[in-house]
N, C-alpha and C positions, 0 to 999 in steps of 0.2 A: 217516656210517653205514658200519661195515666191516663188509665185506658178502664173504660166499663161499661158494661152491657144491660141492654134494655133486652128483656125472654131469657130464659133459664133450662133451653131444652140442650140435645145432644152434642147440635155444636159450639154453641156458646160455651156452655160448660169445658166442654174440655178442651178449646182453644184458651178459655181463662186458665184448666190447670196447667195449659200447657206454657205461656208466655209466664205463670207465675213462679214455676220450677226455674223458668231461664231470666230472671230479673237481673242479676248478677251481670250475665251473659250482655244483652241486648238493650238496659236502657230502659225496661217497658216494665210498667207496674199496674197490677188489676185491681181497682178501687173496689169496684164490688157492681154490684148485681141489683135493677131493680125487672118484675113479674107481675104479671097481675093475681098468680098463683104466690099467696104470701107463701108459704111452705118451700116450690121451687126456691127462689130466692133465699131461703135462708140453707138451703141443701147446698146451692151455688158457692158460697159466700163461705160456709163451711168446709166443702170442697178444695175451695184455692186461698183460703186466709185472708178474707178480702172481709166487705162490708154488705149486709142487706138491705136496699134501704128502702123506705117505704112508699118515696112519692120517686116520679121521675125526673120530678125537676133536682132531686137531691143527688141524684147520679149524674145528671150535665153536668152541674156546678161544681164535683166533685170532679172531673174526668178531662183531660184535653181531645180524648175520639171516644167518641160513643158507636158503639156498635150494637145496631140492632141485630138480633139473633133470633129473629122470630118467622114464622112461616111467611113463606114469600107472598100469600096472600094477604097479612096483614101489616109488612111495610109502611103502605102507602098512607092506608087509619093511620098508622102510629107516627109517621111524621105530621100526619096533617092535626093531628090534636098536641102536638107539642109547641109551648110558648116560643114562640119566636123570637122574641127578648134576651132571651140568654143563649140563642145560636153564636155569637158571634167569637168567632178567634176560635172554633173549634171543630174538629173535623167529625164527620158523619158518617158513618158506613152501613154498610149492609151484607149479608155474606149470600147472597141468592147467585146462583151462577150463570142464569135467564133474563136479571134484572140489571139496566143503567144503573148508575147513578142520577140520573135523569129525575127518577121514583122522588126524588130530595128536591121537588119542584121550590124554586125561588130562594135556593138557599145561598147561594151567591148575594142577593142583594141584602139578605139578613147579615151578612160575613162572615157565612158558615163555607165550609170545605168539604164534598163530598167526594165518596168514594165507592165504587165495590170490591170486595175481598173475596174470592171463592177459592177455597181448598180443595184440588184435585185429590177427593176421598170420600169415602163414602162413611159416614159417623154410624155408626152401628148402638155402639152406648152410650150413657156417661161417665162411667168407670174406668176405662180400663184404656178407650182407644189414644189417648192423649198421647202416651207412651210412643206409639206411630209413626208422633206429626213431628219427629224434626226429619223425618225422610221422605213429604210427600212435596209437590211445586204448589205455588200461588198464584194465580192472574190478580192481576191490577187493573181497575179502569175509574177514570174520574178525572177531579181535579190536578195538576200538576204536583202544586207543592205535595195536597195528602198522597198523592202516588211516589214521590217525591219519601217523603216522612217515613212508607211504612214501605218503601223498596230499599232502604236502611236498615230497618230495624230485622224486615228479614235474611239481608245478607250475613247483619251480623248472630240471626237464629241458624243458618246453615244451610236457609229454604230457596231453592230457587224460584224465581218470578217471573214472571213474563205481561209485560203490560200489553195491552187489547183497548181496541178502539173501543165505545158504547156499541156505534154499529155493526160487531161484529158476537153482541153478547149471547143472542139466541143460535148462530149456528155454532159456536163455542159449546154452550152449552145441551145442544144435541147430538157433539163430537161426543162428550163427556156420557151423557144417556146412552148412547151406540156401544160406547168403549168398558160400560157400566152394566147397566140393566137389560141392553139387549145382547149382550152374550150370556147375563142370566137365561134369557127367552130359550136361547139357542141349546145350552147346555143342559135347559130342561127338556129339550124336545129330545135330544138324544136320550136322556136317561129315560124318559118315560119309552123310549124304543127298544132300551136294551129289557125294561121291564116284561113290553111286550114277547118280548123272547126269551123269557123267565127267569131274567136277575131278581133278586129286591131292590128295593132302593139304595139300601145300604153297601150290595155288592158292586150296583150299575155307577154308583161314585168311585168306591175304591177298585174297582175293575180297570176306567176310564181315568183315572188320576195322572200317570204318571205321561200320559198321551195329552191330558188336557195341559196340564204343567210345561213341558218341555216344549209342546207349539207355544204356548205363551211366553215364556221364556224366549226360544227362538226370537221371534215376531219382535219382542221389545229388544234386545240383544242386536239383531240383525237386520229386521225390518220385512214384511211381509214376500216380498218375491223370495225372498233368501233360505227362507221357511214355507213354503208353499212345497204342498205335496200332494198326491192321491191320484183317483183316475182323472176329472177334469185334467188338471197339469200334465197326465201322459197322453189326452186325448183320446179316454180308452170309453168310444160311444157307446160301448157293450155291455161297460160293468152299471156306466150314469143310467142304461135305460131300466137296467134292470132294478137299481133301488129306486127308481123314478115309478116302476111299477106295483111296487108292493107298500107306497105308501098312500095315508088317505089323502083328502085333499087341504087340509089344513097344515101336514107333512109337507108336503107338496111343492106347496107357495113357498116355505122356508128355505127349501129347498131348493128350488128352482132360484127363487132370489138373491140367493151367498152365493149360488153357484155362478150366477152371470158376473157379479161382482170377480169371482175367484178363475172365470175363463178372462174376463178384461187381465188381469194380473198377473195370468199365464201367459197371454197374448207378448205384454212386454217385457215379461222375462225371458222368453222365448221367440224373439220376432220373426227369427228363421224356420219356428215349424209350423205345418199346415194345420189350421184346427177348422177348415169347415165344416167340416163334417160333424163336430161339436156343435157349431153355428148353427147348423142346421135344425139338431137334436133341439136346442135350447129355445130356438122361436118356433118351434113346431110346435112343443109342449107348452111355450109361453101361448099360442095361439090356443091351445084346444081348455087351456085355464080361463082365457077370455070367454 
């Protein structure tokens, strides 16, 4: 499959270095790179032994999937300014974890093939993360064959896949935000608390490490009831009311929020024991937040 990419940022890059390392492997070869940042493009191009090239239409005609690698805000421009003429017999992607395939308005009747591609990961650089990506999963959503094509080419990378309707791409990908950036949210709000009680930052991480670690570990290993622990889970309304009381109100809400989430998940781990009294605690204080 030759394969190359329209934008030259983190993760284009190192999916290109990464399918270029496993050409051998799976079949898939990276023609190269075109950007509207001449420089990106030829950093790319350098990067995975490919080609920089200068117009776009020179990377279609060169490529059987083109993968747009560019912010999900500029997709939709960068399909609608592409010659239509040379879509055809060739597949289209996109790697947004938010966006259809859909974004590839009318490309069917050009007999083009769309697709989207998103890496369950979070691209941090372009150096370095490539290394990574043969342990992370892939959704798939689009047209058959191109889902078809590149649910191949990943088997034969090592990655597992999981194909997804169009309609189900934005709660997918606020699974993924949740599972991502809002346990960032989370794990800040604690460290700024342990700060408040006079860690630094530096200690209220490695202090908290091997606590954060081992629940996450659990949790993936196990699965959330399995790993669930603390006062919620004992039902102990004495210790909840008291951290409930010494935080502000921005505390609070986060607080309050994981917590109801984590009494539903006690509840079914535990069907036999009584938690009203929790119940009570948690819309009492859910009430006086309204």
């Amino acid at each position: 499959m030759k394969t190359g990419f329209i934008g030259a940022g983190k993760a284009g890059c190192s999916l290109g270095k990464y399918f270029s390392e496993m050409t051998g492997r799976a079949g898939i070869y990276v023609t190269g790179y075109y950007s509207l940042i001449e420089e990106d493009a030829r950093w790319a191009a350098a990067f995975t032994g490919s080609t920089d090239y200068r117009t776009v239409n020179e990377v279609i005609a060169a490529s059987e999937t083109i993968i747009l690698s560019t912010p999900d805000g500029a997709i939709k421009k960068v399909w609608d300014s592409l010659d239509k003429s040379i879509i055809k017999g060739r597949i289209f992607c996109h790697l947004s974890g938010s966006l259809s395939s859909d974004v590839f308005s009318g490309i069917e009747e050009y007999g083009g093939y769309p697709i989207s591609i998103h890496p369950m990961f979070a691209f941090s650089d372009k150096e370095s993360v490539y290394r990574q990506l043969n342990q992370i999963s892939f959704t798939l959503e689009g047209n058959s064959y191109a889902v078809s094509e590149w649910k191949k080419i990943f088997q034969l990378l090592g990655n597992p896949v999981v194909e997804i309707g169009k309609e189900n791409k934005s709660r997918y990908h606020a699974a993924a935000s949740l599972l991502s950036n809002h346990v960032i949210a989370v794990l800040e709000e604690g460290y700024r608390l342990l700060g408040e009680c006079g860690f630094s930052k530096e200690e209220a991480r490695e202090f908290s490490s091997a606590l954060v670690r081992d629940n996450v570990e659990h949790v993936i290993c196990s699965g959330g009831a399995a790993a669930l622990t603390g006062p919620i889970e004992r039902g102990d309304c004495e210790t909840v009311g008291r951290h409930i009381s010494v935080l502000d109100d921005a505390s609070r809400q986060i607080y309050i929020s994981c917590g109801r989430q984590l009494l539903a998940l006690a509840k079914r781990k535990h069907p036999d024991r009584d938690y009203e009294d929790m119940d009570k605690l948690m819309k009492n204080i859910s009430g006086t937040e309204q």
